[in-house]
C-alpha positions as CSV (number, residue, x, y, z in Angstrom):
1,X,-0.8,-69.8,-50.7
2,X,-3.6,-67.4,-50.2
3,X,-6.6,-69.3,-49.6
4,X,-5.5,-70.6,-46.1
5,X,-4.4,-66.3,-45.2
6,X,-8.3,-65.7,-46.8
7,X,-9.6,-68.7,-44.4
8,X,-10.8,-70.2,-48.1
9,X,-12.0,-73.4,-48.8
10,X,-10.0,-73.5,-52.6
11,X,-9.2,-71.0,-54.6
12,X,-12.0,-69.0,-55.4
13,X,-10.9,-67.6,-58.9
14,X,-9.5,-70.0,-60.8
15,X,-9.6,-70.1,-64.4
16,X,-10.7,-73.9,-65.0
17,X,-14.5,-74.2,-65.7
18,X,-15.7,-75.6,-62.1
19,X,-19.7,-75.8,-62.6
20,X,-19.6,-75.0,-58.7
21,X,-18.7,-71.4,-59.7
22,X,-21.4,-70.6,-62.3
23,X,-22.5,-67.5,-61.5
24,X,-26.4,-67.4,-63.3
25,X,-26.6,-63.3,-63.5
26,X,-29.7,-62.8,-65.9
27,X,-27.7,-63.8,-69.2
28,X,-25.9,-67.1,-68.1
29,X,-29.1,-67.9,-66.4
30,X,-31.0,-67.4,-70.1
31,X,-28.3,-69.2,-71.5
32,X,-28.6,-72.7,-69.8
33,X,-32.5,-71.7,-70.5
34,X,-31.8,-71.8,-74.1
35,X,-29.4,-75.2,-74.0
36,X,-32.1,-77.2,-71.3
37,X,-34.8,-76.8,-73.9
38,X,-32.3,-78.1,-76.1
39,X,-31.7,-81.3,-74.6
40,X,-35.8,-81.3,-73.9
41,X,-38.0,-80.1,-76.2
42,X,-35.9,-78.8,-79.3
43,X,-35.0,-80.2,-82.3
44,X,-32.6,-78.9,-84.9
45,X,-30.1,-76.3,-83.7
46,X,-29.0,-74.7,-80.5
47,X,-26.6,-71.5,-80.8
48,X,-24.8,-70.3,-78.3
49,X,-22.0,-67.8,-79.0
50,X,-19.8,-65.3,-76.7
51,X,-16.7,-63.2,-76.8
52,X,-13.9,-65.0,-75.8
53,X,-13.8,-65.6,-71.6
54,X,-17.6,-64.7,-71.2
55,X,-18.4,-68.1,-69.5
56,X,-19.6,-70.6,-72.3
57,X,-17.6,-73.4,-71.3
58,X,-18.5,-73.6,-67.7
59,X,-22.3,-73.1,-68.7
60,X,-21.6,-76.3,-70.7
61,X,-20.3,-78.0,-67.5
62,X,-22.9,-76.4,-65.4
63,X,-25.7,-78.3,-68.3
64,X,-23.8,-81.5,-68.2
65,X,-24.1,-81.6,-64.5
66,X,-28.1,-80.3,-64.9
67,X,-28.5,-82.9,-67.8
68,X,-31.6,-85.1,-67.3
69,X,-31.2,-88.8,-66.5
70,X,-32.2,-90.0,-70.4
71,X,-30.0,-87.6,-71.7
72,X,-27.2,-89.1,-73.4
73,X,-24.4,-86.4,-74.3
74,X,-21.2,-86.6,-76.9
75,X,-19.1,-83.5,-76.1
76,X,-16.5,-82.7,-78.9
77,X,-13.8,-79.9,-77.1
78,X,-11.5,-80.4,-80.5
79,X,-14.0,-80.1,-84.0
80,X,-10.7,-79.5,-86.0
81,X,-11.0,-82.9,-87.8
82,X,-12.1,-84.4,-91.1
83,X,-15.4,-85.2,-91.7
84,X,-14.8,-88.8,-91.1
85,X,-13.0,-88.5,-87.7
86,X,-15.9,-86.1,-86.5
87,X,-18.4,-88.8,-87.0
88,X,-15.8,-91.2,-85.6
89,X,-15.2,-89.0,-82.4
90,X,-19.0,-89.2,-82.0
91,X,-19.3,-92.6,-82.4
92,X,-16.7,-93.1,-79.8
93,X,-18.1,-90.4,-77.7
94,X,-21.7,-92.0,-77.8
95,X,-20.1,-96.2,-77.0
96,X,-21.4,-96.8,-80.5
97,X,-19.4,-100.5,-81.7
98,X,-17.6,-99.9,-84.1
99,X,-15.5,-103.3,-86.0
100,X,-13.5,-101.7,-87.5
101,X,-12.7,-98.1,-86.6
102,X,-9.6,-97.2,-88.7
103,X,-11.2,-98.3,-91.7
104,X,-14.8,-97.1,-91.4
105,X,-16.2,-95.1,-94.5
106,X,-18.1,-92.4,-93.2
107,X,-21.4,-94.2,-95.0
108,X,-20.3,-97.3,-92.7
109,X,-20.5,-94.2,-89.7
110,X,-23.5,-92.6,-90.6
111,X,-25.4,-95.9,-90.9
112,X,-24.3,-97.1,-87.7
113,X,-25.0,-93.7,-85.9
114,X,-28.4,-93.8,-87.2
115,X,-29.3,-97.5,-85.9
116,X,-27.8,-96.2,-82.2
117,X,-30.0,-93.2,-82.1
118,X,-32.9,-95.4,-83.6
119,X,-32.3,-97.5,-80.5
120,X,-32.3,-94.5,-78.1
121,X,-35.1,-93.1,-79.6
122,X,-37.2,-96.1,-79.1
123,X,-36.0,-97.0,-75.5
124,X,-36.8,-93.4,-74.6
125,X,-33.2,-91.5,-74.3
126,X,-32.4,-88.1,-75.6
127,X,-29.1,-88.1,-78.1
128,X,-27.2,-84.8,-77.6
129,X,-24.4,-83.5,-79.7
130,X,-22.3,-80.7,-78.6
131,X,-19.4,-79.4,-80.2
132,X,-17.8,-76.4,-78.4
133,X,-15.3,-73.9,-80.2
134,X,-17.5,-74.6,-83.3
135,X,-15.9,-71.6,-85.3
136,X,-13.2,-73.6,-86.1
137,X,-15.2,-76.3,-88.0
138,X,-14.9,-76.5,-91.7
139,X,-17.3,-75.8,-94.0
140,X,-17.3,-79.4,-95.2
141,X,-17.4,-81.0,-91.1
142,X,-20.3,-78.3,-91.1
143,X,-22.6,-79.7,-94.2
144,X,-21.8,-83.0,-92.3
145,X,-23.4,-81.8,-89.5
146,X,-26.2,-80.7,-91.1
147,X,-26.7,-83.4,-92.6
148,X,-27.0,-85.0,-89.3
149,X,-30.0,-83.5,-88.4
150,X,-31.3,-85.5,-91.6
151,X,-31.1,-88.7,-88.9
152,X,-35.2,-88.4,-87.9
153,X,-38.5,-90.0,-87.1
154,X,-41.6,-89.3,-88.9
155,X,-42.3,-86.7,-85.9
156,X,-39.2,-86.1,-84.0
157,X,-35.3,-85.2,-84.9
158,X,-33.4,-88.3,-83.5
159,X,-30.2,-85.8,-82.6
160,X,-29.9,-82.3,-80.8
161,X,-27.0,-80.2,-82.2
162,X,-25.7,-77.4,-80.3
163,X,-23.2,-75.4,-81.3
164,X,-20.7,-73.3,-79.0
165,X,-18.6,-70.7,-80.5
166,X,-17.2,-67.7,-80.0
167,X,-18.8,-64.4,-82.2
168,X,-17.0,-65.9,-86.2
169,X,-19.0,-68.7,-85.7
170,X,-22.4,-66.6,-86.5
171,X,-20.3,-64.9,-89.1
172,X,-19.4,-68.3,-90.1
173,X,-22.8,-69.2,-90.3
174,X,-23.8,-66.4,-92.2
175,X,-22.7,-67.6,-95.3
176,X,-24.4,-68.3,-98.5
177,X,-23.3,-71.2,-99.0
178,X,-24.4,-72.6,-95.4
179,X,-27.6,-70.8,-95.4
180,X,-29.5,-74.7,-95.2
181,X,-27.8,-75.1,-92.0
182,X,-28.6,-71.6,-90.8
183,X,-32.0,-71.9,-91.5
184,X,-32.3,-75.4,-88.8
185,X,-31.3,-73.3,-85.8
186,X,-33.7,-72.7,-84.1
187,X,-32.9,-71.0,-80.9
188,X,-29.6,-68.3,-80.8
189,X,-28.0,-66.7,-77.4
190,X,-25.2,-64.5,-77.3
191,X,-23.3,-63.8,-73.9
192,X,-22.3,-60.5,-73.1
193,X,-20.0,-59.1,-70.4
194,X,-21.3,-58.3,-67.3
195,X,-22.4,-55.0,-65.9
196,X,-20.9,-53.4,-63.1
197,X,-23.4,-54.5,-60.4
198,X,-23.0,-57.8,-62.2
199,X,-19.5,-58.5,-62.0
200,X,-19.6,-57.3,-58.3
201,X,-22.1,-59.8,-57.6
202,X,-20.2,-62.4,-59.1
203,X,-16.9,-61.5,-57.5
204,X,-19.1,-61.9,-54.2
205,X,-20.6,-65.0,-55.8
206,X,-17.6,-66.7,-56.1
207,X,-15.8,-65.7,-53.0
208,X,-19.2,-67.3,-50.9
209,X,-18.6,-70.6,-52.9
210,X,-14.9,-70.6,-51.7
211,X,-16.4,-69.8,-47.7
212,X,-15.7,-66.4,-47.6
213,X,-16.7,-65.0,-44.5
214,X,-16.3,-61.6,-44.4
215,X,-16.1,-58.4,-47.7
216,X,-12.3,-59.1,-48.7
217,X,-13.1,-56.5,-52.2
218,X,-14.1,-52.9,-51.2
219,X,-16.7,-50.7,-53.3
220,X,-14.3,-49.2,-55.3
221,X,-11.9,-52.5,-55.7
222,X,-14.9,-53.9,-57.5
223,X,-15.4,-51.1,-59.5
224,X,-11.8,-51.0,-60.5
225,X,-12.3,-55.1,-61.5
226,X,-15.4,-54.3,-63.8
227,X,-13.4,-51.5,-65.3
228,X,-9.8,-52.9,-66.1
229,X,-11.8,-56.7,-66.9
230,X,-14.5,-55.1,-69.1
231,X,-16.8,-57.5,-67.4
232,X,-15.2,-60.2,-69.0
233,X,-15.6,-63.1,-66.7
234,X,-12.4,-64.7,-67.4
235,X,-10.1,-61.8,-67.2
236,X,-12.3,-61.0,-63.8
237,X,-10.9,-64.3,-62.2
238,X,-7.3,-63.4,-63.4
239,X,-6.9,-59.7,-62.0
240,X,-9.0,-60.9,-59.0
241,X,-7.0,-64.1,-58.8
242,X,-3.7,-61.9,-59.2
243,X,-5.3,-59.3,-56.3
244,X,-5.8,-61.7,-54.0
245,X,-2.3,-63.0,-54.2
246,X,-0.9,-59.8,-53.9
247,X,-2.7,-58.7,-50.7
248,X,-1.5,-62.4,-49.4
249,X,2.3,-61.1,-49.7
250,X,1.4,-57.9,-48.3
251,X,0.0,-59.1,-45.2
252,X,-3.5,-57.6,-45.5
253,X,-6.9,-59.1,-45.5
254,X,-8.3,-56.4,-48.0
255,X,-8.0,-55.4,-51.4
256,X,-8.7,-52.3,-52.5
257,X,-9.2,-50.6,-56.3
258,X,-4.9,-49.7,-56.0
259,X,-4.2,-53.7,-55.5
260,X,-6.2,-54.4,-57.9
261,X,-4.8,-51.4,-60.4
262,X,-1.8,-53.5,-59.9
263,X,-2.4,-57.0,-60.3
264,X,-4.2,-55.7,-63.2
265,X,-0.9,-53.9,-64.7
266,X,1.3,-57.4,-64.1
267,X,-1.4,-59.4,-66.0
268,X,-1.7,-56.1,-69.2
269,X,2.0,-56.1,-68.6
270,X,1.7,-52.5,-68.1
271,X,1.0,-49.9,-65.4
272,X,-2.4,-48.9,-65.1
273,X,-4.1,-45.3,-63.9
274,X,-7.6,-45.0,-61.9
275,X,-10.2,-44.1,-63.3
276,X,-10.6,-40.9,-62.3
277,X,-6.9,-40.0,-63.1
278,X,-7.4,-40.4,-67.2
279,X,-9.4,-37.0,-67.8
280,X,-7.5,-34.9,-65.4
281,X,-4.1,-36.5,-67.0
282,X,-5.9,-35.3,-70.7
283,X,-6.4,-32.0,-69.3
284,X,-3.0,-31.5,-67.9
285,X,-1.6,-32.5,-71.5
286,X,-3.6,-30.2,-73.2
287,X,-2.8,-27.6,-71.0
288,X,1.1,-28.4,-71.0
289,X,0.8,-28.4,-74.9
290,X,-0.5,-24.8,-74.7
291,X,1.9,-23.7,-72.2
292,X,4.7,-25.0,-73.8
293,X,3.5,-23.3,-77.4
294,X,2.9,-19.9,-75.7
295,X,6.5,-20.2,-74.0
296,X,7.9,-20.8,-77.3
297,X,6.2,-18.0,-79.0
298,X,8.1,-15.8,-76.5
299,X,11.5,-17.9,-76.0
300,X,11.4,-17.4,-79.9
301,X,14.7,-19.7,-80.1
302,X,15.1,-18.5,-83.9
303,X,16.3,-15.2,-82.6
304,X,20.0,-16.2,-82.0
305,X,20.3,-13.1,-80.1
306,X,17.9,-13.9,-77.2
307,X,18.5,-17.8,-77.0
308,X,21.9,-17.0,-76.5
309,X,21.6,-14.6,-73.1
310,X,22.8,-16.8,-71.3
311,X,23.2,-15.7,-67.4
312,X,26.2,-17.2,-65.1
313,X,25.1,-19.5,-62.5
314,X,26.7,-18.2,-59.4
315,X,24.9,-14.9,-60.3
316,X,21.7,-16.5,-59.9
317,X,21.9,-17.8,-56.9
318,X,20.9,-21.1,-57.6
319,X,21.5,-24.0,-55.3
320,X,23.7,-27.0,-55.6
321,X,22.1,-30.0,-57.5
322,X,20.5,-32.3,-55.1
323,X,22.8,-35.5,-54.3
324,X,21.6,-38.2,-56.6
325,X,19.0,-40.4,-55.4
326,X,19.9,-43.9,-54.4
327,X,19.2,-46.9,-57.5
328,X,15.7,-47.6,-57.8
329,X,15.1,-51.6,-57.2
330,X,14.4,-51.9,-61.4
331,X,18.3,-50.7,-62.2
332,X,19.6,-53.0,-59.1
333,X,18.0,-55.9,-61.0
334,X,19.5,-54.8,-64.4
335,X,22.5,-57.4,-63.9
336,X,20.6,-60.2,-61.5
337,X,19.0,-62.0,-64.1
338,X,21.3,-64.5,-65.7
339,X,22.5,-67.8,-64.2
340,X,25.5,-66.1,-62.4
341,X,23.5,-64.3,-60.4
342,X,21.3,-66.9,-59.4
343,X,24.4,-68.6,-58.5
344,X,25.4,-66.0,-56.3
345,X,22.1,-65.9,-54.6
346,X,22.2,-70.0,-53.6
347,X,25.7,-69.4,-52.8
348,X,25.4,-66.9,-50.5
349,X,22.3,-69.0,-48.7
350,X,24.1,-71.5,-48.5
351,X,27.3,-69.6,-46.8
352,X,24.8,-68.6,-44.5
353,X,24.0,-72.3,-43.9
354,X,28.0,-72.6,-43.3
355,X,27.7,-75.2,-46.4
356,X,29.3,-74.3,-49.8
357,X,28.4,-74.0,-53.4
358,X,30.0,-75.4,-56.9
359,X,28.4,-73.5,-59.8
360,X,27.5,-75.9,-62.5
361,X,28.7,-78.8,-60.6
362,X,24.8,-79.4,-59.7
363,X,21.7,-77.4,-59.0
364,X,21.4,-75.7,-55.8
365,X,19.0,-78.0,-53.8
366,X,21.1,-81.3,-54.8
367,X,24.4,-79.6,-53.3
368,X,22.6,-78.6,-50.5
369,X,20.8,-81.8,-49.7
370,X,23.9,-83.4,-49.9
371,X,25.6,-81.5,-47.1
372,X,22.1,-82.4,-44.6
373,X,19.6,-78.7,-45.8
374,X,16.2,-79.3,-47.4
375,X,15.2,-76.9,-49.8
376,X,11.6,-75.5,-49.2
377,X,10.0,-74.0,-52.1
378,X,6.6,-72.1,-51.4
379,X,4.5,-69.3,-51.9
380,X,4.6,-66.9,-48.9
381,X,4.5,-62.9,-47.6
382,X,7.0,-61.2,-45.8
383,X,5.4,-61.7,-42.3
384,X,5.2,-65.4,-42.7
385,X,8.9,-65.3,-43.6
386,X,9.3,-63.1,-40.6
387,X,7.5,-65.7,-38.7
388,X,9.8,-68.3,-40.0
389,X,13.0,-66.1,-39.3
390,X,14.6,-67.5,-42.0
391,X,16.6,-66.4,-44.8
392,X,15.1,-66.7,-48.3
393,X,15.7,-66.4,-52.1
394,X,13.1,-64.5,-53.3
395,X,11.6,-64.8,-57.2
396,X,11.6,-61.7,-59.0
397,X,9.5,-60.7,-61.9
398,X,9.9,-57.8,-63.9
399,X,7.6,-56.1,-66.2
400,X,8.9,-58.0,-69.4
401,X,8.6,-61.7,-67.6
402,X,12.3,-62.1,-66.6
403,X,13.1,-63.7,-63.6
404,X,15.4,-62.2,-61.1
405,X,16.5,-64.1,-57.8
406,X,17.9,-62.2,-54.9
407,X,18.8,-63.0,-51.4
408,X,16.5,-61.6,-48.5
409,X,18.4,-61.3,-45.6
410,X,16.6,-58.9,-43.4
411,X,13.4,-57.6,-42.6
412,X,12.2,-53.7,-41.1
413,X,9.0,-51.9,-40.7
414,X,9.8,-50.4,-44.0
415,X,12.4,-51.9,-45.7
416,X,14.3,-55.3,-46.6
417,X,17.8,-56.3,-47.0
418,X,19.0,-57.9,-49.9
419,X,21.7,-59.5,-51.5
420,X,21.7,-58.6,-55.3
421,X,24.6,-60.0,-56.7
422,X,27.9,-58.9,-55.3
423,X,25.8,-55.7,-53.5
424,X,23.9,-55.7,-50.3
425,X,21.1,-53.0,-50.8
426,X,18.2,-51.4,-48.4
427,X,14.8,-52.0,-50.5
428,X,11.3,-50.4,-49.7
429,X,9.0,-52.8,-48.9
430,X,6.3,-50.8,-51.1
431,X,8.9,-51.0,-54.0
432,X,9.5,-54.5,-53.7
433,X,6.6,-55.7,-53.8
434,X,5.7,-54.6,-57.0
435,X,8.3,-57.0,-58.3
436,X,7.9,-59.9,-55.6
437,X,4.4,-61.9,-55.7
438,X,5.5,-64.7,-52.8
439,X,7.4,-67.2,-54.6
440,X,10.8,-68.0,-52.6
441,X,13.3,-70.8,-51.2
442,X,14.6,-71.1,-48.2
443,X,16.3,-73.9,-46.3
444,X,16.5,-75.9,-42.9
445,X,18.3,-78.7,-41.2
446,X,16.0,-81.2,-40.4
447,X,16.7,-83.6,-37.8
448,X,16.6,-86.9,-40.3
449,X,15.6,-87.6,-43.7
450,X,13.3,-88.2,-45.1
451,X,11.1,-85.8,-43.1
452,X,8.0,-88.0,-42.4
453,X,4.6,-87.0,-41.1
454,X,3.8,-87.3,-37.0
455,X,1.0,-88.0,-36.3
456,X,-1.2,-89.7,-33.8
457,X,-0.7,-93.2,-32.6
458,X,3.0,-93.2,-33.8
459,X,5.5,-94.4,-31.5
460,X,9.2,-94.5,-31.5
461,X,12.1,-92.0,-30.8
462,X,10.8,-88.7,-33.3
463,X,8.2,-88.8,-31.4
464,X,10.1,-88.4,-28.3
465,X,12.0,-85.4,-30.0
466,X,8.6,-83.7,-31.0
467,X,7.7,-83.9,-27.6
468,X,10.6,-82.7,-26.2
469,X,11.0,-79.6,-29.0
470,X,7.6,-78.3,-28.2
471,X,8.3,-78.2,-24.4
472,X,11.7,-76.6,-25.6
473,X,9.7,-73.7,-27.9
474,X,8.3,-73.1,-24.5
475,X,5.1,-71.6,-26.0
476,X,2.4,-74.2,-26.4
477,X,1.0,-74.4,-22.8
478,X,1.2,-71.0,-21.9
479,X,-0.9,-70.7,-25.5
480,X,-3.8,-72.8,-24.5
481,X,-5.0,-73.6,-21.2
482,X,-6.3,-77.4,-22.6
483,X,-2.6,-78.1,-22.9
484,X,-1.7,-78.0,-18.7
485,X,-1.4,-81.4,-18.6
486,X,1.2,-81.1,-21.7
487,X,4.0,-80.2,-19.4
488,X,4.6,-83.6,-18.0
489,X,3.7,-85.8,-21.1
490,X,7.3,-87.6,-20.6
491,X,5.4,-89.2,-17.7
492,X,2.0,-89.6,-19.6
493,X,1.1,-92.6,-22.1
494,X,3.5,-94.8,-22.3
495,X,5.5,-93.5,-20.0
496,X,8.6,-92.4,-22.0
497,X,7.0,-89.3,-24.0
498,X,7.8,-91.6,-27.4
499,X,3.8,-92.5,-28.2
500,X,2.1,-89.7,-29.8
501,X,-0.8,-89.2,-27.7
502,X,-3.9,-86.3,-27.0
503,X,-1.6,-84.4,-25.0
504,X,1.1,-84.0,-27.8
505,X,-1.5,-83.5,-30.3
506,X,-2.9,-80.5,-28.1
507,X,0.8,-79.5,-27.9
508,X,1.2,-79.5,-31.5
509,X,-2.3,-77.8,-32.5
510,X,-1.1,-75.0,-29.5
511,X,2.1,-74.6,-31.5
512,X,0.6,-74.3,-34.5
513,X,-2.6,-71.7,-33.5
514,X,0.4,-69.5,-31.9
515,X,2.0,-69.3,-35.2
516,X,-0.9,-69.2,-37.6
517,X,-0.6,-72.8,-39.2
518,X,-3.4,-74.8,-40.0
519,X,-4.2,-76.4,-36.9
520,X,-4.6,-80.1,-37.2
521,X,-2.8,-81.6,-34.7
522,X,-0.3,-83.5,-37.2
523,X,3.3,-82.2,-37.3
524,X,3.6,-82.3,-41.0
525,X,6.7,-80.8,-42.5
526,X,5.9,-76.7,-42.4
527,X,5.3,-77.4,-38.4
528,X,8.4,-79.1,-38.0
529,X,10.6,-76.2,-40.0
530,X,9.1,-73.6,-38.6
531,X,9.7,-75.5,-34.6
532,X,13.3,-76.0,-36.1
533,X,13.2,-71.9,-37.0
534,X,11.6,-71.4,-33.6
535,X,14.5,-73.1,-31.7
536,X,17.0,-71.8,-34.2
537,X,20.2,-74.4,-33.2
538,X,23.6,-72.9,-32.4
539,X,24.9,-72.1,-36.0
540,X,21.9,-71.9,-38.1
541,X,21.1,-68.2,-39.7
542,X,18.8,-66.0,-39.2
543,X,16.7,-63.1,-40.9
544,X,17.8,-59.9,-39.3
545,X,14.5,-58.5,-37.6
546,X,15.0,-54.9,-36.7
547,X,13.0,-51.3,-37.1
548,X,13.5,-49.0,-39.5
């Protein structure tokens, strides 16, 4: 994955609503105003609205980790319910004892609601009620609601309502025959999408949170985000998400405003132009629309006479038409994408492997598991499969969602080899990664299985082969000068190089700085298939590294 290539603490743009991630621009920041003074001072109605993916459900995360102490909050994420099993869900949301649930009326509800917030009230505790995606609540769950508010003291409303909806819930609430509820809200916020400065900021924002330590967007990257997102903080973390992925598989630590064009056209499902592109494409239409009349006008193809003056080629001059250029990667797919062609991409990795393949007798990974091969199914870039010298299926995905898998077999400056079906084809690099976003399978031959974790203050003969594989690779030492008492570990310990001690830990984190694994000093499973890939045994295959 990408976060390690980034040096990232987690992924820095997902889509799940991670309070850690709030960016509080000047709205958001208003907007947990509004709902703190709800849960404080109000009483009544809270309104907090917002076009779909502008942020509202990780501000309500962001106040439930901000809530004060007496605070006592029933979140309802579902309001599509009967009026009955609304008040139940709060009941059950608040602890509130219910004997009977199943057969509770919703006077039998109501009553016992009111005692429990009686209780709260008079032990000092602030009831909350919050009931996101509150569009879709009926007009009948709604008058319930209201009449919730009806629960009070002489001075004080014994339950804070706030509703969270997207822009139909004020439409909603805009209704004549709701107007009683309308008129209890008392405070109303409505998120908007963020600026441009804003939705760089919160790009930056969010890659700080995830450790960034360095500009991975450039200037116009983050311009390209706010345009092809609309500021929409959602769709932001998608094309960024998507950006970041695809600079991953292209072996580069920056992204820049074509990347993101791109990522941005897989998640639209369409190829997008730069800004800058769309007027001067409007003015070469209207001037190709004018051309085109004014060349009519004189081809005049209703006179027979002169659309038939026709002149012989060879008189002209002309040259030969150009050879035909060689199939673009998008008609090479055309016929890889149904199950026989998958077949013929594990069979010919597993050929490779010198192991064979039964089509439909079982899927790919069982066959091969059986014959002594792991399968290995990650998310990677063409250096680190360089780096692991391995032979891969690769994952393709075309512009309507179909799935393709071919076989890589080579790697250039320029260019891979591929297996498509029955064809072995030269691919631009460029051109294939517009169809290739790092998920792929490749296999190995480990030396037992299961594969199990080394790691120090194991003992016993795997040990002994670590030891003895990493003195093989022939790397580690020269790699790191703390290692010089590595070379004669069989000696060291316990005197038979099978205890996994400091030195082979040093050996192992050498092994793995050299080849850009995370260094921990445990040979997990990537460091022992890439040390298999390293010493590539007599008969295993190889990717074909060569220049173009």
């Amino acid at each position: 994955m990408y976060v390690a290539f980034f040096g990232l603490a987690d992924k820095p743009f997902a889509i799940t609503p991670d309070p850690r991630y709030l960016y509080l621009g000047a709205q958001h920041a208003d907007a947990l105003a509004h709902l703190v003074y709800g849960i404080n001072d109000a009483g009544g109605f809270i309104q907090l609205t917002g076009e779909v993916g502008t942020g509202k459900t990780t501000t309500i995360r962001s106040l439930l980790v901000r809530a004060p102490a007496q605070a006592e909050i029933a979140l309802i994420v579902n309001p599509r319910l009967s009026s009955r099993d609304f008040l139940q869900t709060i009941c059950e949301e608040l602890g509130v004892a219910l004997a009977d649930g199943a057969s509770a009326s919703v006077k039998l509800l109501i009553d016992r609601l009111n005692d429990y917030l009686l209780q709260a009230h008079a032990a000092g505790r602030r009831v909350v009620l919050i009931v996101d995606e509150a569009q879709n609540l009926d007009a009948e769950v709604l008058e319930q609601v209201r009449l919730l508010t009806n629960l009070e003291t002489e001075s004080q409303k014994l339950l804070q309502i706030i509703l969270i909806g997207q822009p139909e819930l004020r439409a909603l609430l805009n209704r004549s025959d709701l107007r009683q509820l309308a008129q209890r809200i008392t405070a109303r916020y409505h998120l908007l999408p963020l600026a441009g400065e804003e939705t760089a900021a919160y790009v930056r924002h969010r890659l700080r949170v995830a450790n960034a330590t360095r500009e991975i967007f450039t200037a116009g990257a983050l311009r390209e985000v706010h345009r092809l997102s609309g500021g929409v903080p959602r769709l932001i973390n998608i094309i960024c998400d998507r950006a970041l992925l695809g600079a991953y598989t292209r072996d580069t630590h920056e992204v820049g405003a074509a990347l993101v064009r791109r990522a941005a056209g897989e998640v639209f499902g369409r190829r997008l132009a730069p800004a800058w592109l769309l007027p001067v494409l409007g003015s070469l239409l209207l001037v190709t629309a004018l051309a085109a009349s004014a060349a009519l006008l004189r081809f005049r193809p209703w006179n027979r006479t002169a659309a038939t003056a026709a002149v012989p080629l060879a008189a002209t001059g002309a040259a030969r038409p150009a050879a035909p250029a060689p199939p673009s990667l998008a008609a090479l797919l055309s016929g890889a994408g149904d199950d026989a062609a998958a077949d013929r991409a594990f069979a010919g990795l597993l050929q490779l492997w010198h192991a064979s393949y039964a089509a439909g007798a079982s899927d790919g990974c069982s066959q091969a598991r059986a014959q002594g091969l792991e399968c290995v199914s990650l998310r990677s870039s063409l250096a680190q499969l360089r780096e692991l010298r391995r032979p891969a299926i690769l994952m393709l995905e075309g512009n309507g969602g179909a799935v393709y898998q071919v076989l890589l077999t080579g790697i250039a400056a320029q260019t891979a080899q591929l297996q498509i079906g029955a064809r072995s084809e030269q691919v631009a690099i460029a051109e294939l990664s517009r169809y290739w976003f790092g998920d792929c399978l490749l296999l190995w031959r480990p030396a037992s299985t299961p594969v199990v974790q080394l790691r120090p203050g194991m003992h016993g003969p795997a040990v002994r082969a670590l030891r003895a594989q990493l003195l093989q690779a022939g790397t580690a030492a020269a790699s790191n000068p703390v290692a010089d008492s590595a070379s004669g570990l069989d000696s060291a310990g316990s005197g038979d190089g099978a205890s996994f001690d400091a030195g082979l830990s040093r050996l192992v984190e050498a092994f793995q700085r050299q080849h850009h694994l995370a260094v921990d000093g445990i040979a997990g499973v990537e460091t022992q298939r890439l040390l298999d890939a390293v010493l590539a045994a007599p008969g295993s295959p190889l990717l074909q590294l060569r220049a173009d």
